[in-house]
N, C-alpha and C positions, 0 to 999 in steps of 0.2 A: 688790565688791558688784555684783551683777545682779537684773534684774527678777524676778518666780517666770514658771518660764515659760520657761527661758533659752533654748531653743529654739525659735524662735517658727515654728510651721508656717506653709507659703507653698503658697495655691493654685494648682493649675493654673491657671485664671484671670490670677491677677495675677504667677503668674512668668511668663506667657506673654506678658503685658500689660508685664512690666518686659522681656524679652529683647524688643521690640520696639522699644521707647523709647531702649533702648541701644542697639541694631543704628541707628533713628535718626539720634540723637545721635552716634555717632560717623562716620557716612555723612557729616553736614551742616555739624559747628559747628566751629565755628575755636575757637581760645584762649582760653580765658574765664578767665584769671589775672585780677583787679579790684585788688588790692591791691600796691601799692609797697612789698616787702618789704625794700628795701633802706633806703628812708627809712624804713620804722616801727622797723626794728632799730638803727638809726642816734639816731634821736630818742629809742627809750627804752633805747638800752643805750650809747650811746657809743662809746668806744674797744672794747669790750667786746664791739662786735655781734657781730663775726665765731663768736662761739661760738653763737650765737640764729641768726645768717641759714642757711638753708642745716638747719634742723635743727628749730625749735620749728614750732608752726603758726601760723600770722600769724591776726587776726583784728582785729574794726572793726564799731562800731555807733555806733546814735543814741544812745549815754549816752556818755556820753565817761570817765564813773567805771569803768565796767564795762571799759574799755578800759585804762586805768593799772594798775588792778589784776590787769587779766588780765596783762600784761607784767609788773607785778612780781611775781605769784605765780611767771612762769620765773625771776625772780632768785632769788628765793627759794630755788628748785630749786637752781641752778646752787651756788650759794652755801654749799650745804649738802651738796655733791657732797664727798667724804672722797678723795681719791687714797690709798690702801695701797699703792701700786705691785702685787707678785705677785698681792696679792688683791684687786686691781681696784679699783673705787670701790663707795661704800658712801654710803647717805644719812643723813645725823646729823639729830638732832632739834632740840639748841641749837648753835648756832653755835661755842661755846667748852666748854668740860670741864663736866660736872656732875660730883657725886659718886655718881652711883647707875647712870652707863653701864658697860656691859662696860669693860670694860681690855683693850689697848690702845687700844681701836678706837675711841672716843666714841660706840658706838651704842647703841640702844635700841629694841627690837621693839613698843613701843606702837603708833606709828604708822604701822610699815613697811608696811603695806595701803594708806594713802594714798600713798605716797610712791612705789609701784608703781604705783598708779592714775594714779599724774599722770605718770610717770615714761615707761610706755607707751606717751604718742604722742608720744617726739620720733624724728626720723626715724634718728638713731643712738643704736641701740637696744641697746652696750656700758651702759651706764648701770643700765637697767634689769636685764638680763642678770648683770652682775655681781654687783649687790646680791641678785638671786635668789641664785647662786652662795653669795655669803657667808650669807646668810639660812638656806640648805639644807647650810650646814655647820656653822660657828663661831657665824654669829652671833643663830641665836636659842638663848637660853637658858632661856626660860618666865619672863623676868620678870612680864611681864605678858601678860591675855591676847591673845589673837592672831590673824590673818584669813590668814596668810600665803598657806596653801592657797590659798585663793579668790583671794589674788592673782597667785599663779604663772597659774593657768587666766582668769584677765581677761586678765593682758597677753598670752599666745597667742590671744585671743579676736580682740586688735590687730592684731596682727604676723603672725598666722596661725602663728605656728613652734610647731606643737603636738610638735613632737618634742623640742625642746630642754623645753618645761616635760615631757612623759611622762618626760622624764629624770631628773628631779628623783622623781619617784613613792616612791622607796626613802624616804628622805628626809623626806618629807611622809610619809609613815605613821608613819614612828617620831616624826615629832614628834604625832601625831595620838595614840597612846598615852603620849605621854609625859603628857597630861593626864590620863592616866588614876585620880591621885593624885586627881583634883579633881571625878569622878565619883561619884553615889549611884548605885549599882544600883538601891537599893528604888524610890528616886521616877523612875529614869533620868532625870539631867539632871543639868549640870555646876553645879559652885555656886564662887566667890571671894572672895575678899575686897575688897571695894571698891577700896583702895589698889592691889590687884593686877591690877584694872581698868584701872589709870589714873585713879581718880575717887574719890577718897579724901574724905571728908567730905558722906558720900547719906543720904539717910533709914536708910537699915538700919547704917551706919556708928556714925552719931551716935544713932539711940535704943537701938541694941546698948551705948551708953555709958552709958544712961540721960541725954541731952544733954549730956555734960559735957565728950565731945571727937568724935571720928569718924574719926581718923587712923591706928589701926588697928582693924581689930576689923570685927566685924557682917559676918560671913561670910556667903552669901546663894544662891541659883540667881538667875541675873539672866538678863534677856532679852539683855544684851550678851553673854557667855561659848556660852549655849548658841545665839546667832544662829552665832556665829563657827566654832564644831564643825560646826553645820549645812553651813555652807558649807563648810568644810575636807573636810566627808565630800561632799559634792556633787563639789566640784573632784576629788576622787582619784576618786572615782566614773565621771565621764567622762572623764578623763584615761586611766586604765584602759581604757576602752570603747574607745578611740580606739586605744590600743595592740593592740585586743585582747584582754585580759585579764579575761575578763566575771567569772570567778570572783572577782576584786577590786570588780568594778565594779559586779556584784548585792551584794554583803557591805556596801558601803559608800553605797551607794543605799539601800539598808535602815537602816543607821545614819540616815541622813540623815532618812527619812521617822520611825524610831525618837523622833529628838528633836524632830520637826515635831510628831508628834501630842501628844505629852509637854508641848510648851508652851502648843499650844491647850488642851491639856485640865484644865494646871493652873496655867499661867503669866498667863494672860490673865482677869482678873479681870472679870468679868458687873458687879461693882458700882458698879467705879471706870468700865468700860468702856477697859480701859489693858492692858497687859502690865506687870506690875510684879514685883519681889522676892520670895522669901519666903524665908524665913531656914534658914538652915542652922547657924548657933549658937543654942544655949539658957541663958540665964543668967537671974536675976532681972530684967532689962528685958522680954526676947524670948522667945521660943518658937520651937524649932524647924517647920519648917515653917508656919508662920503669916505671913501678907502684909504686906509693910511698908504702914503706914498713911496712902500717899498717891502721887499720878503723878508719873514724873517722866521726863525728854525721852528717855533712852536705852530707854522700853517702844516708841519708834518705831523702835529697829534692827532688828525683827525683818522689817519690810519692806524695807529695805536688803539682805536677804540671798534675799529672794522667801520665806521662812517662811509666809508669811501667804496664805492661800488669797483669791480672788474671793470673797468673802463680805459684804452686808451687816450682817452680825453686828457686824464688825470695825469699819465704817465709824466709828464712832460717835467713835473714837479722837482722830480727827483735831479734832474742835469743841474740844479743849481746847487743843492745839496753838497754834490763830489765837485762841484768845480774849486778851483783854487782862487779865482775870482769874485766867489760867493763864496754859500756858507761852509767849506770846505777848508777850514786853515791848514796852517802847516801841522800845529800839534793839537789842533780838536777841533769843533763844528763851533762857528760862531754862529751867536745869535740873532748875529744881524750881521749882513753882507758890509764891506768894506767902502759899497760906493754911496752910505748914506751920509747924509751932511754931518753930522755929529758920533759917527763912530769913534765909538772908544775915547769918545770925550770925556772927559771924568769930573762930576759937576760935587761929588760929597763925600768928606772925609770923617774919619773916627776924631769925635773934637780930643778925647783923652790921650791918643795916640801918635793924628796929623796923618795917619795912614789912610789909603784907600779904602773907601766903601762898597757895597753892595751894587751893581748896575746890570743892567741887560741891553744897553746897546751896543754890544760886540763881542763881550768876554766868553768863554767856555764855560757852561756850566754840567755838569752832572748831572744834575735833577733833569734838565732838557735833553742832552745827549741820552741817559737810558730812556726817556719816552721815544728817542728820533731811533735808537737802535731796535728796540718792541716794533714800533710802526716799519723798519725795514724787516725785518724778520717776517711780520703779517704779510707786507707784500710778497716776499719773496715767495710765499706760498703760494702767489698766484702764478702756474706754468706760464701763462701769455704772456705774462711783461718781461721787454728785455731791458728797460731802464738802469736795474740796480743787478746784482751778481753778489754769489755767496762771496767774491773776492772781496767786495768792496766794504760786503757786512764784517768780515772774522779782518780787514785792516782797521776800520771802522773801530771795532771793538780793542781789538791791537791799542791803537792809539789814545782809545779813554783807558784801558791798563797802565798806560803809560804815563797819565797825567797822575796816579796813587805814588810814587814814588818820587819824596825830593832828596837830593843827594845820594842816592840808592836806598833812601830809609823810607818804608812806607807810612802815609800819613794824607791824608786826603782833606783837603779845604774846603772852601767854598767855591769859588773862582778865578780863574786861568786865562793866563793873556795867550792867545791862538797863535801869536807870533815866537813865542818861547816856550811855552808849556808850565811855566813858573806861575805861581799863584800868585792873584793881583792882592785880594782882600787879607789876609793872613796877619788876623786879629788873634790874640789871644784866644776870643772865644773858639776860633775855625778848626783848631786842630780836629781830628777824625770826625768827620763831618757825616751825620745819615740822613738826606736831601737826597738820597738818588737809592738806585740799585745796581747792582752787579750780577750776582750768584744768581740770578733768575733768567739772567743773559744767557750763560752759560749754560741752565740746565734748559730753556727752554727753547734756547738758540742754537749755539753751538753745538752741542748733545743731542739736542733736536726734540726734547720731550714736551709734545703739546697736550695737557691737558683737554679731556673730555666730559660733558654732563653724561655719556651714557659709556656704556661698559666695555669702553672701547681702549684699547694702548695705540696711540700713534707716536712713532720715531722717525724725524726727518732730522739728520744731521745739518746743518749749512756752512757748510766746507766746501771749498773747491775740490774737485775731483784729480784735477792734471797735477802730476808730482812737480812738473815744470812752473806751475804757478806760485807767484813770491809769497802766497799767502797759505799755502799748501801744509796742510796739519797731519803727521805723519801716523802719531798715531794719539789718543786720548781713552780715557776711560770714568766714568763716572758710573760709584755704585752706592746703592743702599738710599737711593730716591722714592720716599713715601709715597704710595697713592696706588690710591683705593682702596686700601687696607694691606696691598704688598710691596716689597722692597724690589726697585727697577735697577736693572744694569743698562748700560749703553758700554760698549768697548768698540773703538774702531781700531786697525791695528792692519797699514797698509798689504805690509807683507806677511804678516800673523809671525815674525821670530818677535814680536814684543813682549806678548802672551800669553801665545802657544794657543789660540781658539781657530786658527787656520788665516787667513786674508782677509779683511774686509770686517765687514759691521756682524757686530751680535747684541741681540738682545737676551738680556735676563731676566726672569722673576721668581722670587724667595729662593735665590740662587741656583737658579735652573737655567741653560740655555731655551729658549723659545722662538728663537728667528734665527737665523745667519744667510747675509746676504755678498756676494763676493766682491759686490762696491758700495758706493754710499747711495742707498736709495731711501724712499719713505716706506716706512713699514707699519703696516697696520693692523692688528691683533684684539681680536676679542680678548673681552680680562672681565668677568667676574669680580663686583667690588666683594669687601670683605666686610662686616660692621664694624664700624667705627669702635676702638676703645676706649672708656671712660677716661677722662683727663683728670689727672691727679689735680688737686690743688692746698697744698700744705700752707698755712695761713704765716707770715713773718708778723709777729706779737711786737718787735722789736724797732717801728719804724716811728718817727718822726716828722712831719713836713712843715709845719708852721713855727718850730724853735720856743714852743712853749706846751704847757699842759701834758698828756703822758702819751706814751713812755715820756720819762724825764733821763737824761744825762747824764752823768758826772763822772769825774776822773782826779787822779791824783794831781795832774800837771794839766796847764791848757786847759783851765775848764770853765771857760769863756763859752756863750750862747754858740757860736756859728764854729767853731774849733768842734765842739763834743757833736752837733747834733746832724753833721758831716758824715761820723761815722754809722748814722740810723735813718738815712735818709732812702735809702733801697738802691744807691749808686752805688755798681762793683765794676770798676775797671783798673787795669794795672799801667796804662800810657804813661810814662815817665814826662810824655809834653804836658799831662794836665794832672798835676797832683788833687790827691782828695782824701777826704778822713780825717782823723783824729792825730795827731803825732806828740813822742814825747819829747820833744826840740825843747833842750833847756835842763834836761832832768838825766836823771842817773839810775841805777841800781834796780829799787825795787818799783815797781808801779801797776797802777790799775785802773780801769776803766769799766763803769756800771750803768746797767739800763733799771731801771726801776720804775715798775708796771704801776703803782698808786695802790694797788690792793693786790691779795693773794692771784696769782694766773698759773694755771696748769701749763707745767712746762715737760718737755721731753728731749730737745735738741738744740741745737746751736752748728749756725757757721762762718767760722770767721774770716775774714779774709786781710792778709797782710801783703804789703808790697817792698819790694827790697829792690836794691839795683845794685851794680862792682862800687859803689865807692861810701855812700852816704848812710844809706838804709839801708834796715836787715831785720827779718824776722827773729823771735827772740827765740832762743835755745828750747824751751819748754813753756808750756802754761797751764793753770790752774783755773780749770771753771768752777765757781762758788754760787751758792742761793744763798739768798735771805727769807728765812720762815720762820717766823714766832720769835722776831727778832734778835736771832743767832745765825750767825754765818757758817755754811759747812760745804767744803768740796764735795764735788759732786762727778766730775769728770776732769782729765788730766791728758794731752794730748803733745807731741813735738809739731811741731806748724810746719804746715810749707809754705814756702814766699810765691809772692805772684798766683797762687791756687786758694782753694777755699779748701778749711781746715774745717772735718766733723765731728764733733762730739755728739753723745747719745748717753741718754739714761733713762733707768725706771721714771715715769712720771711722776713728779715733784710739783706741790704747790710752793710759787718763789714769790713773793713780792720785789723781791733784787734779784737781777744774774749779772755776777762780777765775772772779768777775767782777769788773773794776774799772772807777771813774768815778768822777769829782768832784763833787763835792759842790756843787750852784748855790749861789752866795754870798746867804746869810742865809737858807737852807731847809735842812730834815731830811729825808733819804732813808728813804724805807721801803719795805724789798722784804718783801713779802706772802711773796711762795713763790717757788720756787727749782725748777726741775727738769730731769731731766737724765736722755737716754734713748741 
């Protein structure tokens, strides 16, 4: 998701005025690192840090909520990271199996956009990269619709490596047609099915049923589907241009402007003043092409994707948003206004459960709320409009902080009743849920760092400026944000005693001051990218997804098909809400668990990972990594573990056809090895 606009022109003037301030800043300033990354990674990751130090972007403000949540949202990340071994890592959506992801892989192309966008700025940038990989082969399958495009071309916006995304080009075309099923020529403009949105139970859904249900059905042109083409045609569009390749890049620059003017002209309702629905099934409820009859949060995507021209016309959109009467609840933005016939009717329950299911006629969602805070941040970029205010975005955001924590314990679901803040659907599967984004709020909101295609640093904070205002951020600092080959600072610091750089805004890069400005303004700085560095990729030998054939299994205790192959499945997370791995529940003393490749394989590493909590489970005092070659077993490496972190072992290269671990069992605790791997 980018601003419209994506290339923002830079005066002679002020790029003259920014290569000055650089030339400056790097003449004069020492160091301006302000944050203790080592204790912030320490305090909120534990054993654990060492995957966050050295790689996420640290940040630090006067809220202290904005700061937990920013750190858990990288857990979040991490946590949901998939090891496939050959096919790299891949980002899952629930933690644990649904029944409606691809097979093997636990994915799900819903919200693979966010997942990229957050994904972006950690400074090893395998993560991202791979999941591109898999996304532009195997893994999307047009479940749902999709931003993919536009997110290949954002994370090169990052990282600057527009060659590896122009790579992908082939790829992203043919998925760009493959929606071609989902196109009307006559109206041009793509139309779904609500459920195939991700958002199953909308106004067009449920009166397509005549009320009676909204789970499938009520097929529609939505302002989400054809945002998402938009941009997918923009991304190939200059992605192309960049290659070269204009005769792509005019074809699909057209498309792009094609569905632009298709929505202003028919998408965007003069009555409601909304971008909303109109139908693409005809039965006795509905009419084809006729508007569904009421607003609802996703007619704000179309700003998230820049669709939406500088126009007062448009403004108007935004007053129902903040209202308290519309989509403005008490504790987050609902997805549909309060005065539609069937809000917050609840028509489908978890049969194993009796709990609440999945719906979008009213509840708060995440996944919606980060595209509605993106498309306010794009606007607000617009100086002319006074509709929305930094106040409303940093409360805005405030308030989905607020929906991450239940009972003060952080833990993020699916869906949230607007009137309490408490999660409606809160299944088993829901805990730490990644259907949305955060950390890209932050760095590219709040912080104010808007990525560029050209070689440019723009820094626009969106903070109120008045100390007097309720939403006023005293002071914040975010360092060590990749892009373009260097490391960015942002530090605002009202009255500079926070951290000693004087008053106001400063910009860093590879720990240099390069701006300081005495309030919060946008700052705009030529930057030289750097070439990209090679992306490690160390293969895990060790993984399993189908519960048969090799790696194979086994273990002294528990060595049951879905028990052993739990802990080879490429899941490392430590949430105490969703247990996972291998455990030795039932057993005693000495024990061991083994992965065995089918034939000789060149090994050199291992890392394991165990999970412990105050009462139950505990890592085991010491352990013994063993091989099997020529069938005899002999230690190989020997390590004391740590709980909740990953434990590495290392040796001369060894062919194993077995790699055992063993260790005892602490008297009156149950071991539980998470994951297992082995390279």
């Amino acid at each position: 998701m980018r601003p419209k606009g994506f290339r923002m022109k830079i005066t002679a003037k002020n790029f003259a005025l920014g290569l000055g301030v650089l030339a400056l800043g790097f003449l004069s300033a020492a160091n301006a690192a302000v944050l203790d990354e080592h204790r912030l990674a320490a305090a909120h990751f534990g054993a654990d840090a060492p995957w966050y130090e050295g790689n996420i972007p640290f940040f630090e403000s006067a809220d202290p909520k904005l700061d937990q949540v920013y750190y858990y949202r990288w857990q979040i990340f991490r946590a949901h990271q998939r090891d496939l071994g050959n096919l790299g890592y891949i980002s899952t959506e629930f933690l644990e199996d649904v029944g409606w992801q691809l097979e093997p892989y636990a994915s799900l192309n819903d919200a693979t956009g966010f997942h990229i966008y957050e994904g972006r700025w950690l400074r090893d940038r395998r993560y991202a990269a791979d999941y591109i990989d898999f996304m532009t082969s195997v893994g999307n399958d047009h479940h749902f619709a999709e931003y993919i495009g536009d997110a290949v071309y954002a994370r090169a916006l990052v990282d600057g490596d527009t060659g590896f995304a122009a790579s992908k080009l082939a790829a992203l075309k043919k998925s760009y047609t493959a929606w071609d099923d989902h196109y009307d020529p006559a109206k041009k403009l793509y139309w779904i099915m609500p459920l195939l949105d991700a958002t199953e139970y909308t106004i067009a859904s449920i009166d397509a049923s005549g009320g009676k249900d909204g789970f499938w059905g009520g097929d529609a042109f939505r302002p989400s589907i054809n945002s998402f083409m938009f941009a997918n045609a923009v991304a190939i569009a200059r992605l192309s241009a960049l290659s070269g390749d204009t005769a792509v890049a005019t074809e699909y620059a057209a498309k792009a402007e094609d569905i632009r003017a298709h929505m202003l002209a028919d998408l965007w309702n003069p009555s409601f003043s909304h971008f909303i629905d109109r139908y693409k099934v005809s039965n006795q409820f509905v009419k084809y092409w006729e508007p569904i009859r009421g607003r609802e949060l996703v007619g704000y995507v179309p700003w998230a994707f820049g669709v939406v021209p500088s126009d007062a016309k448009y403004d108007a959109a935004w007053a129902y948003l903040l209202s308290p009467d519309g989509l403005g609840g008490p504790h987050g933005l609902r997805t549909v206004g309060p005065s539609y016939e069937y809000y917050m009717k609840q028509y489908r329950y978890d049969a194993a459960t009796s709990l609440r299911e999945c719906q979008w006629n009213g509840p708060v969602w995440p996944f919606q709320t980060t595209a509605v805070l993106t498309a306010m941040q794009n606007f607000l970029q617009d100086e002319r409009q006074k509709a929305v205010t930094r106040t409303d975005y940093l409360r805005l955001l405030r308030q989905y902080a607020d929906l991450h924590f239940q009972n003060g314990k952080l833990d993020l679901e699916e869906d949230y009743d607007p009137a309490t803040g408490k999660p409606i659907v809160g299944l088993p599967r829901s805990h730490h849920y990644f259907h949305s984004g955060f950390d890209d709020l932050v760095i590219t909101g709040l912080a104010g760092i808007r990525p560029h295609e050209d070689d440019v640093l723009e820094v626009n904070p969106l903070l109120p400026s008045d100390p007097k205002d309720p939403q006023y951020l005293k002071y914040f600092a975010l360092e060590d944000v990749p892009y373009h080959g260097h490391l960015v600072g942002v530090v605002f610091d009202a009255d500079g005693k926070k951290y000693g750089l004087g008053a106001g805004l400063s910009v860093f890069v590879d720990g240099k001051i390069v701006a300081h400005e005495p309030g919060l303004k946008r700052v705009l700085l030529p930057l030289p990218r750097l070439a990209p560095q090679p992306v490690a990729r160390p293969i895990n030998l060790a993984r399993n997804l189908k519960l048969t054939g090799y790696p194979h299994a086994n273990a002294s205790i528990n060595a049951d098909a879905p028990s052993l192959y739990r802990a080879i499945d490429g899941r490392v997370w430590f949430f105490p809400e969703m247990p996972h791995g291998w455990t030795t529940e039932g057993g005693a003393g000495a024990q061991w668990y083994a992965v065995d490749f089918g034939k000789p394989t060149a090994t050199q590493s291992a890392e394991l990972a165990f999970f412990a909590d105050s009462a139950k489970y505990a890592a085991p005092e010491n352990i013994r990594l063993q091989i099997l070659s020529g069938g005899k077993w002999r230690d190989i490496a020997n390590a004391k573990p740590v709980a909740n972190g990953i434990t590495k072992l290392q040796w001369s290269s060894a062919q194993a056809e077995q790699v055992r671990v063993s260790f005892t069992v602490p008297k009156g605790k149950v071991v539980r090895l998470v994951q297992m791997k082995v390279f």
